[in-house]
C-alpha positions in Angstrom: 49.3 63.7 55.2 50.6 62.4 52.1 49.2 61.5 48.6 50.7 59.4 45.9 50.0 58.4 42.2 49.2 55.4 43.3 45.4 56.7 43.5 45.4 58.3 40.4 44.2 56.2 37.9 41.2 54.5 40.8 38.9 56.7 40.1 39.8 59.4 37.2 38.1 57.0 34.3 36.2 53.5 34.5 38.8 51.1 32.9 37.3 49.3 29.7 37.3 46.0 32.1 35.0 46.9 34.5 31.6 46.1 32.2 29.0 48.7 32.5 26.9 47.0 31.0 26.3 45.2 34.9 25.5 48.7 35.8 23.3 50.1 33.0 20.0 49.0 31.9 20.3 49.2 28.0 17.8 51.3 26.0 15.3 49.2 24.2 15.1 48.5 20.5 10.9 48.9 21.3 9.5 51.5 23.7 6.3 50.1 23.3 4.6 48.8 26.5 8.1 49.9 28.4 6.0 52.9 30.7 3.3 50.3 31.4 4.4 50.2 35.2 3.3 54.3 35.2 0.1 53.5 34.8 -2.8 53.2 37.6 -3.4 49.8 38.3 -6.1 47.6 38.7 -7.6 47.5 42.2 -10.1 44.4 41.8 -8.4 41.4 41.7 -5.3 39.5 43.5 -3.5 36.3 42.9 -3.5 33.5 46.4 -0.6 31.0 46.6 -2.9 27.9 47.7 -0.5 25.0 49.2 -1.0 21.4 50.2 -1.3 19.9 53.2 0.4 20.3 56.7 1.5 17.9 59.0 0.3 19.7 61.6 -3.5 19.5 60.7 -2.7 16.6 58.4 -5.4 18.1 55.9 -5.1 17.9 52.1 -5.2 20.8 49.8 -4.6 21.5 46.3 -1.3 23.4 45.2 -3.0 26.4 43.1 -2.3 29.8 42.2 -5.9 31.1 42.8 -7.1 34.3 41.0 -9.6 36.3 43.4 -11.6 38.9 41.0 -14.4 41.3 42.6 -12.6 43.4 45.3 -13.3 44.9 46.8 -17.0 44.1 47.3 -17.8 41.0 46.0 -14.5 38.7 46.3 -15.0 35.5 44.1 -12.2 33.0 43.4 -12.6 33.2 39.2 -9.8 30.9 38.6 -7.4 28.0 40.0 -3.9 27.5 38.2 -2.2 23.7 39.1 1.7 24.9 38.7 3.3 21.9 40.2 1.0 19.4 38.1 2.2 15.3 38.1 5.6 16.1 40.3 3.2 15.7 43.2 2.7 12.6 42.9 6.7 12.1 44.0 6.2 13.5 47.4 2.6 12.0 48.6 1.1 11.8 50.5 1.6 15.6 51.0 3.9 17.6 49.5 3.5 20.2 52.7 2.8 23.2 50.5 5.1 22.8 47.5 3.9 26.8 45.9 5.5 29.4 48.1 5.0 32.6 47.0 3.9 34.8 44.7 4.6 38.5 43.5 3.2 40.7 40.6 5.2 43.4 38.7 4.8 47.0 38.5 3.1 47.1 35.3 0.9 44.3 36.5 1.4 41.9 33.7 4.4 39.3 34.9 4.1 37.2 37.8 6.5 35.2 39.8 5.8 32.3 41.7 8.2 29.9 43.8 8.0 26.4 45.3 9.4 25.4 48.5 9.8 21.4 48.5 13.2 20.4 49.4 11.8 18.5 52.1 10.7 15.9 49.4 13.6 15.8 47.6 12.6 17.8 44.7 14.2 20.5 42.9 12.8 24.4 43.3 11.5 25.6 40.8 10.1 29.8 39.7 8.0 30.3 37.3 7.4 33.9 35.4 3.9 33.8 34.5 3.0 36.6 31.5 -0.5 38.0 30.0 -1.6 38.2 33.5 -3.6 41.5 33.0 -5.6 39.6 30.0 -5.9 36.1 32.4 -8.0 38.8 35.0 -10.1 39.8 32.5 -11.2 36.4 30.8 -10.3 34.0 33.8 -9.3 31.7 31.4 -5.9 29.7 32.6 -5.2 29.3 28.9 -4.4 33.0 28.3 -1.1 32.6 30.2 2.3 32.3 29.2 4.0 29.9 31.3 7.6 29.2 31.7 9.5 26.9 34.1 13.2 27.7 35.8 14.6 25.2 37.8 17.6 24.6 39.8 18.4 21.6 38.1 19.3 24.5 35.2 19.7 26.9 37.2 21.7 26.0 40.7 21.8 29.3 42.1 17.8 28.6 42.5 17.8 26.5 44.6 15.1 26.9 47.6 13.8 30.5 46.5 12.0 32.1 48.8 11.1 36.0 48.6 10.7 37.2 45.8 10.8 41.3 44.1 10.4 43.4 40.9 12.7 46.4 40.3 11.0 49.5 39.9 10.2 49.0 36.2 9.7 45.4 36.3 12.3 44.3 33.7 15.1 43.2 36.7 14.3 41.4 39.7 16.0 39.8 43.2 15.1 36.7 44.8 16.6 35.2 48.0 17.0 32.2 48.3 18.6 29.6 51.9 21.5 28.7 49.6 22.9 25.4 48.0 23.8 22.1 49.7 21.0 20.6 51.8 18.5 23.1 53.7 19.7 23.9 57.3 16.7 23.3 59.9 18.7 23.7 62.6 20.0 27.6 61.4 23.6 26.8 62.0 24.6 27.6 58.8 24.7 31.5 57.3 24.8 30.3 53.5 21.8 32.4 51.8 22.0 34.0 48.7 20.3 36.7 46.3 20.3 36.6 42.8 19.2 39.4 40.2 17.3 38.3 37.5 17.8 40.5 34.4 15.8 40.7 31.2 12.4 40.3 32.3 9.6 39.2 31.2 10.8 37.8 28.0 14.1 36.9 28.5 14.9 36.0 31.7 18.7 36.0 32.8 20.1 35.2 36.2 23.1 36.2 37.7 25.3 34.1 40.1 24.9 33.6 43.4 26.0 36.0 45.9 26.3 35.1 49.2 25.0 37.4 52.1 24.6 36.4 56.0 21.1 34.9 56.3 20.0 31.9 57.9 16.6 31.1 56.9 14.1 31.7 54.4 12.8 35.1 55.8 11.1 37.4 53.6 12.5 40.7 51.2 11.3 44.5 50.7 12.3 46.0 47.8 12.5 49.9 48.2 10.7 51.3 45.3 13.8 53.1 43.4 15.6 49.2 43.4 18.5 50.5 45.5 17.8 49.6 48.8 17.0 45.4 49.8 16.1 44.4 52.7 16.5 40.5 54.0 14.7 39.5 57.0 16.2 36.0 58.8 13.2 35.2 60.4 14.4 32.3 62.4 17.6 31.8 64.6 18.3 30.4 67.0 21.4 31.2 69.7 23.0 29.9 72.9 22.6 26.0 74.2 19.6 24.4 75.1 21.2 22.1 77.8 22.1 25.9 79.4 18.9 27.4 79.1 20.3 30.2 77.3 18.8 29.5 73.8 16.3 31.6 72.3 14.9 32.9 68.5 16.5 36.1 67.7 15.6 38.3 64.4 18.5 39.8 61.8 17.3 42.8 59.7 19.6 43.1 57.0 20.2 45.5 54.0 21.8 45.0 51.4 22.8 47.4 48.7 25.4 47.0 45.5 23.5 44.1 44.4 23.0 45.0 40.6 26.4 46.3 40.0 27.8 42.5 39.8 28.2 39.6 41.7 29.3 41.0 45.0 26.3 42.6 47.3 26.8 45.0 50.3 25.3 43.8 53.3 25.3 47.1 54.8 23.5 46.9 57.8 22.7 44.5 60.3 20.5 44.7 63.5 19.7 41.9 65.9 16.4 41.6 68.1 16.9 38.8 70.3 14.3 36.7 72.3 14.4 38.1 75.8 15.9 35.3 78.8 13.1 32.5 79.6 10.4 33.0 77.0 9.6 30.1 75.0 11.5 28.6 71.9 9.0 26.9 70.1 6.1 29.4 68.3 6.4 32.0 66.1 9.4 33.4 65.5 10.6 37.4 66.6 9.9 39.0 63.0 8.1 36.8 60.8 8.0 39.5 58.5 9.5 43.2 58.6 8.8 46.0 55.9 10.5 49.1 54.3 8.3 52.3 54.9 7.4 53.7 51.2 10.6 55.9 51.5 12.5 53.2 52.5 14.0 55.4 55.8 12.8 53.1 58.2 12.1 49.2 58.8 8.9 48.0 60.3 9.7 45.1 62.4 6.4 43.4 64.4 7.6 40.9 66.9 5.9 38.0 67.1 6.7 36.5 69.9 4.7 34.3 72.1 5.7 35.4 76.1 3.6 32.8 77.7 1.0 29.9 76.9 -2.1 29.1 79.2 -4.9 26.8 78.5 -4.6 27.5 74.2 -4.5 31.2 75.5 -1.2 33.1 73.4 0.5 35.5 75.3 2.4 37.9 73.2 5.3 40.0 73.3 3.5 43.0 71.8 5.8 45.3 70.4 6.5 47.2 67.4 9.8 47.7 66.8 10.9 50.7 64.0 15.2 50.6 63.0 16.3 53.5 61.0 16.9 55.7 59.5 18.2 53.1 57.0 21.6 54.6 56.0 25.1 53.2 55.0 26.1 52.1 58.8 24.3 50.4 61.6 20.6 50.4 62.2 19.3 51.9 65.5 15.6 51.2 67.4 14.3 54.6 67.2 11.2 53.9 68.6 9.5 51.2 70.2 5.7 50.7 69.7 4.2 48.7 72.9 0.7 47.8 74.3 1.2 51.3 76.0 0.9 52.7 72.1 -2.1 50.4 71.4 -0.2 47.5 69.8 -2.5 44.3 69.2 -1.4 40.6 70.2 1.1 38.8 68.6 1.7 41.8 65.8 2.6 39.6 62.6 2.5 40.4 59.0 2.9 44.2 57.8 1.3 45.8 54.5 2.7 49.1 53.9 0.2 51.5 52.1 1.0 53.1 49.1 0.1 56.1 50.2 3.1 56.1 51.8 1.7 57.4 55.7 -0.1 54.3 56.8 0.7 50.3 57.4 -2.0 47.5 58.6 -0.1 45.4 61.1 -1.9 41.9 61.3 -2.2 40.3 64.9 -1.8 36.8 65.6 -2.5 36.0 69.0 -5.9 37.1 69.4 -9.7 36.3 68.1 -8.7 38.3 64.8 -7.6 42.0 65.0 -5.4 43.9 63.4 -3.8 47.6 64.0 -3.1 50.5 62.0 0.3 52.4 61.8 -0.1 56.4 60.8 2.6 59.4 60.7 5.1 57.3 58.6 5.5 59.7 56.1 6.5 62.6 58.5 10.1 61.2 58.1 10.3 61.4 61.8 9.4 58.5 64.0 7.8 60.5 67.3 5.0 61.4 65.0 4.0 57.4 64.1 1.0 56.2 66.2 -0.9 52.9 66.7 -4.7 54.0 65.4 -7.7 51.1 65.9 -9.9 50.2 63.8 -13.3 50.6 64.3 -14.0 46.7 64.6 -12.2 44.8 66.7 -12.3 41.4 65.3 -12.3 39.6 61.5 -11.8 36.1 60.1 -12.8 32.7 59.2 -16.5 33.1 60.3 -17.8 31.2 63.5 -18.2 27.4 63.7 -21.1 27.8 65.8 -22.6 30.7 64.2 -22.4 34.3 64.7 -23.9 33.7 68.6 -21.3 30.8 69.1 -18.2 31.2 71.3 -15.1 32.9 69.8 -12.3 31.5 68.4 -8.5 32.4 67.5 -7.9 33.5 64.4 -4.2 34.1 63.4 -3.7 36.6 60.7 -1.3 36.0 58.6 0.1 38.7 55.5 -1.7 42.5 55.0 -1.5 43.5 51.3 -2.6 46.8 50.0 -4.5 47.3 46.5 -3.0 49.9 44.1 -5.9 52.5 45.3 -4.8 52.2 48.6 -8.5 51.6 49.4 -8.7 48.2 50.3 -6.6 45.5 52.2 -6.5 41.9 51.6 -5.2 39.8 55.0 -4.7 36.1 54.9 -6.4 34.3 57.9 -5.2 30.3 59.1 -6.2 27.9 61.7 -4.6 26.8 64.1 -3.9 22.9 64.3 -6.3 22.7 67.8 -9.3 23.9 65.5 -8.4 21.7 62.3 -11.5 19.4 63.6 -14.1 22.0 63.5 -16.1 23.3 60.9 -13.7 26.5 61.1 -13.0 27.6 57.7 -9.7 29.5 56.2 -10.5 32.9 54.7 -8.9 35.7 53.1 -10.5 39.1 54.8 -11.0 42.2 52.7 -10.9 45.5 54.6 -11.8 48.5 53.0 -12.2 52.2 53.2 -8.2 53.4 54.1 -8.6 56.9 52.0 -12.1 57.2 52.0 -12.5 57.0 55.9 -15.2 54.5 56.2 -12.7 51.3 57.4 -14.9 48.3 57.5 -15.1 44.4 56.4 -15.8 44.2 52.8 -15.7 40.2 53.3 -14.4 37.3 54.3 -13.3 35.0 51.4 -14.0 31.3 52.3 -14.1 28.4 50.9 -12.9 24.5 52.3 -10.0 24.4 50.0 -8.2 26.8 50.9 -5.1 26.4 53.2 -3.6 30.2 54.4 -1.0 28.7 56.1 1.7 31.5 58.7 3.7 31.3 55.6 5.0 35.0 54.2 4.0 36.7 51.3 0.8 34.4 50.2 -1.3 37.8 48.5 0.1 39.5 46.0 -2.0 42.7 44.0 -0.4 44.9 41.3 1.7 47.5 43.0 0.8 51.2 42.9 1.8 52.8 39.8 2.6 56.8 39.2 -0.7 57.5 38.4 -2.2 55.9 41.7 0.3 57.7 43.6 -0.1 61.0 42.1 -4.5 60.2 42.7 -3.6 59.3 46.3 -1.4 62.7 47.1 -3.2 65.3 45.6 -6.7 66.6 45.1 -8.3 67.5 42.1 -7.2 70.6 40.6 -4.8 72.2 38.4 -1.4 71.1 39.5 -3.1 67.2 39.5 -4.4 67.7 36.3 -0.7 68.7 34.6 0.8 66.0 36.6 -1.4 63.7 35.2 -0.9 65.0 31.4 2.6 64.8 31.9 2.7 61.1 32.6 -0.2 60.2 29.8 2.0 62.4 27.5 5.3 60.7 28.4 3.6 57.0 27.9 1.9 57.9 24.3 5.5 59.6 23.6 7.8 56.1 24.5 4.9 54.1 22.5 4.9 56.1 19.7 9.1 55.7 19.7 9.0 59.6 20.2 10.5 61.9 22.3 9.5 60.7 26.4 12.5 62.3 28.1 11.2 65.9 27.8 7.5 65.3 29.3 9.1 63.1 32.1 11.6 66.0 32.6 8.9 68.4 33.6 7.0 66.4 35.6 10.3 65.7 37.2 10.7 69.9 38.1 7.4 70.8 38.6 7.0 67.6 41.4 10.1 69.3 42.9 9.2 72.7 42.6 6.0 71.6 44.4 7.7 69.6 46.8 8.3 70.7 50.5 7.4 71.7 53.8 4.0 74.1 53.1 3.9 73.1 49.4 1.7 70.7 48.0 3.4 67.9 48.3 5.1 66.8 51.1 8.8 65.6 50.6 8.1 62.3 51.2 5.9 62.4 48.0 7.6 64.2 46.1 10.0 61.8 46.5 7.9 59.0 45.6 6.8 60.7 42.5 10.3 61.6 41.3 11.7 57.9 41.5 9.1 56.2 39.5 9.6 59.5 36.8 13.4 59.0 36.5 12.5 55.1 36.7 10.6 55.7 33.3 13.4 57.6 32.0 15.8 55.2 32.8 13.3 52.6 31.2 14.0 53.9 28.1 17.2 55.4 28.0 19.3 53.4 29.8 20.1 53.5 33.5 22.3 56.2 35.2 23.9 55.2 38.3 25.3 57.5 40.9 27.8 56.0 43.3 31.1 56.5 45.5 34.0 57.6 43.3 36.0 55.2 45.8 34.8 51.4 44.9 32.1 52.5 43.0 30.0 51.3 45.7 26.9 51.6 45.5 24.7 53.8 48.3 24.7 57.3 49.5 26.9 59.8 49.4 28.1 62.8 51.9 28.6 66.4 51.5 32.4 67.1 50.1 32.4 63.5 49.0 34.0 62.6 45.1 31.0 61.1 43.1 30.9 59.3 40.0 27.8 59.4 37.4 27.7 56.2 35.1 25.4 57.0 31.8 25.5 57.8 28.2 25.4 60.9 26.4 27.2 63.2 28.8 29.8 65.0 26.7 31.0 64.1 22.7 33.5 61.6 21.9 36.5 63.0 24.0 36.9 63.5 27.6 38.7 66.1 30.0 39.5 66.2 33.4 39.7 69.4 35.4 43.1 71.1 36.9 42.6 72.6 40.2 40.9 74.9 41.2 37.5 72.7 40.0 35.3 74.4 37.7 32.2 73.7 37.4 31.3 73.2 33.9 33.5 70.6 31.3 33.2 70.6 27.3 29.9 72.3 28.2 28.7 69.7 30.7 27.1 70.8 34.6 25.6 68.5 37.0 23.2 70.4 39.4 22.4 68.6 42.4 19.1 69.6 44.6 18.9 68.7 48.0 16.0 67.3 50.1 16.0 71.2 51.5 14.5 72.3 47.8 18.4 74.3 47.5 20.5 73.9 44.3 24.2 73.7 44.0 26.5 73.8 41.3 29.0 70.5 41.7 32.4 71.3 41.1 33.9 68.6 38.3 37.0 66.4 38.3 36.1 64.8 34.8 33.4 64.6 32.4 33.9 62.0 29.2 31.0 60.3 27.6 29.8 57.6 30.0 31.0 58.9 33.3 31.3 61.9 35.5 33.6 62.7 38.3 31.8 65.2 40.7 32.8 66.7 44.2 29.5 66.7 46.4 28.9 70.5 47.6 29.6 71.3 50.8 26.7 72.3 53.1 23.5 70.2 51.1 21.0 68.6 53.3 20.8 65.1 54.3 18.6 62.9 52.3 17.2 62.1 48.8 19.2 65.0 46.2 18.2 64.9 42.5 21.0 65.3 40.0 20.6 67.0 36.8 23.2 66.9 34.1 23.1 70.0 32.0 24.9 69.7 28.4 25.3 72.6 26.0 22.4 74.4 28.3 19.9 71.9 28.1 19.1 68.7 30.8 20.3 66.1 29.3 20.5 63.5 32.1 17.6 63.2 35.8 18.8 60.8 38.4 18.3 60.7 42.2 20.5 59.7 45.0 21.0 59.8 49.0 22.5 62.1 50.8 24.1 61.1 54.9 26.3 62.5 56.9 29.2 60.1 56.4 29.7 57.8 53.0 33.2 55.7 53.7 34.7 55.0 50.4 38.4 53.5 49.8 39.8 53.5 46.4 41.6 50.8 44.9 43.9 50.4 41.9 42.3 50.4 38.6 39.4 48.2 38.2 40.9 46.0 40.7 39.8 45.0 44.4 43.5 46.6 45.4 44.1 49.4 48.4 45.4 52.1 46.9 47.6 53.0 49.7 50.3 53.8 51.1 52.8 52.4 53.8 54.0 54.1 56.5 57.5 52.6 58.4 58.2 53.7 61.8 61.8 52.3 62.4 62.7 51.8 66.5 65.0 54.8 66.5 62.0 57.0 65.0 63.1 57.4 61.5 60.1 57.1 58.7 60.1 56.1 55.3 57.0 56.0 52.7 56.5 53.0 49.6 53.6 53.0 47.8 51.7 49.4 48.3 52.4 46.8 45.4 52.1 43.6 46.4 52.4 41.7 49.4 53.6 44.2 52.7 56.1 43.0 54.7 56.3 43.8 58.1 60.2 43.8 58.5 61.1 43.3 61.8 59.4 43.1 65.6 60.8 46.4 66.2 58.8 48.1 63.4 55.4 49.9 63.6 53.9 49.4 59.9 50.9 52.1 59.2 48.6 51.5 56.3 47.5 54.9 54.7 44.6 54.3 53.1 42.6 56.7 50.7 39.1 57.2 50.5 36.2 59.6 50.4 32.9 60.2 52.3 34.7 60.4 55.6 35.8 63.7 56.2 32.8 64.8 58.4 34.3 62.9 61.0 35.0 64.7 64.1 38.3 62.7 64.6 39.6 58.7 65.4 37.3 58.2 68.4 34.8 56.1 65.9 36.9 55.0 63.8 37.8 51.0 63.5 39.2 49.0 60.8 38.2 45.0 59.6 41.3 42.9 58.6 39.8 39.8 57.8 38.2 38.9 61.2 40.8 41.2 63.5 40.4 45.0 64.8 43.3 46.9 63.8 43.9 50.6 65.4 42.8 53.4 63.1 45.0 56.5 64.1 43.7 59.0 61.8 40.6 59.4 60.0 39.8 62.9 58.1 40.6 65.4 55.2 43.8 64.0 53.4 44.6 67.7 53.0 45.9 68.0 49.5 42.9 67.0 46.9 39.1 68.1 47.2 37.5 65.5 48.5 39.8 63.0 49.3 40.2 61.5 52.4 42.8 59.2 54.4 42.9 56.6 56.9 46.0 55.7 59.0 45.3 52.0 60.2 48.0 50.3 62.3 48.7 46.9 60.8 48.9 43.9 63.5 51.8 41.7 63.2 49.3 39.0 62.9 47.6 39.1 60.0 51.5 38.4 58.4 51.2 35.2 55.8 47.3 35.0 55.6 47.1 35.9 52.1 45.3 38.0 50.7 42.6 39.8 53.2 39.8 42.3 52.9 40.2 45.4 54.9 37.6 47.9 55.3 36.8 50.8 58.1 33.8 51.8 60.1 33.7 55.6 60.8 30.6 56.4 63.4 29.0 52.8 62.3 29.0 53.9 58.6 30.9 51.2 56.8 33.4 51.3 53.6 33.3 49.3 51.0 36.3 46.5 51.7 39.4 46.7 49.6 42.3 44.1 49.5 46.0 44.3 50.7 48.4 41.3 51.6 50.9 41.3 54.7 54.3 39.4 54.8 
């Protein structure tokens, strides 16, 4: 194996080029307000996205963002905004539900709301609401702050869809079906995501970046921002004249997102509609969901299997894909009717204490199913739990003695307490003649163990449409969390000081880093298998802490010293920190063998196993950090500490799998930084570094591309390993240690004649369905 300087200056120092800024979150001029999203949140109200009319029951309704104050006992709708205002009157006579969605930040002050109504001709539009905390409490309309984006200003809006806040609530992603006309047919993979930066007051939206969807499905934010996940609801495969078409579902995740304008769709699963069931209905997923530690994907299929006099028959099944890593997702458990899975299993709200998920049904008179064990980390241990009522909805036409009637469920939403749940409930077109009213359902008593119906909202103007997303309440802060996982007692009662001090601290412009440290140890010292905390929460707790820090310090990001990649990163990998403040004004770089301590700098990493490891360091300089993994940590979520002159300096928290593929490339460049490898016909070899376009020389040559990267090594050998030229296979012949350098790792790909005169082309490898970020090399 052989190593060349061709690497050498991909990964030692960030060139000047590449802007950080992309990656960091700068420190504010005022820390007032800028812990907010810490705080516990306020359980009692919820905003409802109201839209107009359908064709399908050719009813009229207002477009409204409707405030609903009094949960969980006595839900009242307080307030009705009109978003959309005279534009409707371009579309009449229905504008077919113009206001899509809706989502509220963490600190529960900024809203988001998008519109949907391309079908008219009009352009989309979001809106960031602010003052919504204030607008709760006087239900006045006029306490808002209003503003307008559209795509006529902004074309890279155009058709948003899902919609989600960062951790802190100052960044944001939306998804949106892409520019150009909207595809109904699904032929077209053009969607998009876009990070919105600067939020609330000054909005800023990066370009489009294209990713693989087909549809307007919703998105699940993980709560540390790193992981996204992009449902395509609607698909559709095969040819109808052959019988063979059908629905399918793609589950995608996306990661890299914030570091510029090129996302890495990471993962992609496919659940396809089995041979012979319908194609018209609901689709697979109409909506899946992270878990709270963002391991595992909750993906309901709702799928209608057969129709008999208005009777659904559904699919019923439960489908879980994980553990979300930096490969392929697998089905690692399948929930059926065996496990007590309702009918037609729709719309999922995840708890925020982080072991339970309400799965609405569809297909039924109005049930709904509760998911526990999801905090185990281990999918055997999820179970399908009843409630203790079997039905709830729009209440009876004919009175509580009349005949039942179906009533879908659309989207399960959670309160910050984790104490109540709000689910959406529409009609179906056949009932649209009755006296069957819409309704928004609120269940309560998840923590306290009394589960019953609070209420059933109604009123005749509402129209809960099966559209995603439609309920939003303020999401759980630390405060909530830390309520939820631990009784009350001393090591609550320090965790809770610790936070209060930390928020006084940042709006007083003092000193927040050093409480948010020690909360930061003592929720890992108590963090663990027969601790107080399971891992799980600790985990929970220790992202939204070094979210605060990060708040107002500036973000540190942790990511593949090949690419820079976002993602995880394997033991004996080469890391790179990205931050401020990690050594004076001059940097060093280590000779071999690697110390582990530069111009008084450390970085401790602590794996999900509770055990600390000195990381061995390439380079330390101000803003980055060039670390070697240590061999032998634990898979899963490791928190790094960066030590300088004895003191922590620097909290940040990454992931941990088995394999992490990273290539390097040249400089800040897209580039391989590799290697060719002749093989001449009489079996003599000769070695150039790549610089520019390869050529292939003649037929009688065998031209190998040695590739370098990192995060591979824990391969077992070439039997999983595959390389991506373009849209060819090419033969990987070696995949492992490159032998020389701590580290670094190297990938022998075979180069087919084809891909000669193509241009430039992206190449990346696949080692045991782990994927690499792609790099660039030119054949000739």
């Amino acid at each position: 194996m052989i190593f060349t300087n061709a690497l050498q200056n991909s990964w030692v120092l960030l060139p000047a080029a590449f802007a950080f800024a992309a990656l960091a979150a700068s420190a504010q001029t005022s820390q007032i307000g800028r812990l907010d999203f810490l705080k516990s949140k306020d359980p009692s109200f919820a905003l409802f996205v109201n839209t107009s009319a359908t064709p399908e029951t050719g009813k009229h309704y207002p477009d409204e963002l409707v405030l609903i104050t009094g949960l969980p006992a006595n839900p009242t709708i307080s307030a009705r905004i009109d978003l959309v205002g005279p534009s409707k009157s371009n579309c009449q006579p229905s504008c077919n539900g113009l206001l899509r969605n809706a989502v509220l930040s963490p600190d529960g002050d900024t809203a988001m709301v998008s519109t949907d109504s391309h079908n008219f001709g009009l352009p989309s539009v979001l809106y960031v609401l602010g003052n919504i905390r204030a607008f709760a409490r006087s239900k006045n309309p006029n306490d808002l702050q209003v503003r307008a984006f559209s795509e006529v200003d902004f074309p890279q809006l155009h058709t948003v869809s899902g919609l989600a806040f960062g951790p802190d609530g100052h960044w944001a992603v939306v998804n949106t079906d892409g520019p150009g006309e909207v595809d109904g047919l699904y032929k077209t993979a053009k969607g998009t995501i876009v990070v919105i930066t600067g939020l609330p007051d000054n909005p800023a939206f990066s370009d489009a970046i294209d990713v693989s969807t087909h549809s307007l499905g919703n998105i699940d934010l993980s709560l540390d921002g790193r992981t996204l996940l992009l449902n395509d609801s609607v698909d559709f495969s095969g040819i109808p004249s052959s019988g063979t078409i059908g629905p399918k579902s793609d589950q995608l995740i996306v990661r890299g997102f914030r570091a510029g304008n090129s996302a890495r769709v990471s993962v992609v699963s496919t659940i396809s509609t089995p041979k012979g069931f319908p194609t018209t209905g609901p689709s697979p997923v109409q909506e899946a969901k992270l878990s709270l530690d963002g391991r595992f994907i909750l993906a309901p299929l709702d799928l209608i299997q057969s129709i008999s006099q208005q009777t659904l028959t559904g699919l019923n099944q439960i489908t879980i894909l994980g553990p979300v890593k930096n490969g392929h997702l697998d089905t690692v458990r399948l929930l059926t009717e065996a496990d007590g899975v309702g009918s037609g299993p729709a719309n999922v709200g995840v708890s925020p204490d982080g072991d339970s998920a309400l799965i609405s049904d569809n297909f039924d008179n109005g049930s709904a199913k509760l998911l526990t064990g999801l905090s185990s980390g281990d999918p055997a241990q999820i179970r399908v739990k009843a409630l203790p009522f079997q039905f709830f909805g729009p209440p009876y036409p004919l009175g509580a003695s009349g005949p039942p009637v179906l009533a879908p469920h659309s989207e399960a939403i959670f309160t910050s307490d984790g104490e109540t749940a709000l689910v959406s409930n529409w009609v179906t077109p056949v009932l649209s003649s009755t006296g069957l009213t819409p309704s928004v359902s609120v269940l309560t008593g998840f923590q306290s163990g009394n589960i019953r119906l609070a209420a059933n909202l109604s009123d005749p103007t509402l129209n809960p449409v099966n559209l995603v997303q439609q309920i939003s309440t303020q999401p759980a802060g630390l405060m909530d969390y830390i309520t939820l996982y631990l009784p009350v007692g001393t090591l609550r009662d320090t965790l809770t000081k610790g936070i209060n001090s930390a928020i006084d601290q940042a709006d007083r412009q003092q000193d927040a880093f050093t409480p948010l440290r020690d909360f930061v140890l003592t929720v890992n010292s108590n963090s663990g298998p027969g601790k107080a905390l399971k891992s799980s929460q600790g985990a929970t707790l220790i992202t939204l802490a070094i979210a605060g820090i990060q708040a107002i310090y500036g973000r540190v990001a942790i990511v593949s010293g090949a690419g820079f990649a976002e993602g995880p990163l394997a033991p004996e990998s080469i890391g790179t920190i990205f931050g401020s403040n990690f050594a004076a004004s001059q940097s060093s770089a280590a000779s071999l063998p690697l110390p582990t301590s530069l111009l008084t700098t450390q970085v401790t990493i602590v794996d999900s196993a509770g055990v600390s490891r000195v990381a061995p360091l390439f380079m330390v300089s101000p803003n980055q950090i060039n670390f070697l993994v240590p061999k032998g940590i634990a898979w899963g979520r490791a928190l790094a500490m960066v030590q300088r002159d004895g003191q922590i300096s620097t909290l940040a928290d990454f992931d941990i799998d088995p394999l992490a593929p990273g290539l390097f490339t040249v400089g800040a460049s897209s580039a391989a930084a590799a290697v060719v490898q002749r093989v001449k016909a009489d079996g003599s070899q000769s070695y150039e570094p790549v610089s520019g376009a390869i050529s292939l020389g003649p037929e009688t040559d065998q031209v190998y591309l040695l590739l370098f990267g990192t995060g591979i090594r824990v391969n077992g050998g070439i039997a999983e390993a595959t390389a991506q030229i373009g849209t060819q296979q090419a033969t990987v012949t070696f995949a492992g240690p490159q032998g020389s350098f701590d580290g670094l790792d190297q990938v022998n790909v075979l180069l087919p004649r084809s891909i000669a005169g193509h241009g430039p082309m992206n190449i990346n490898v696949i080692v045991d369905g782990y994927e690499s970020n792609k790099v660039v090399i030119e054949a000739r």
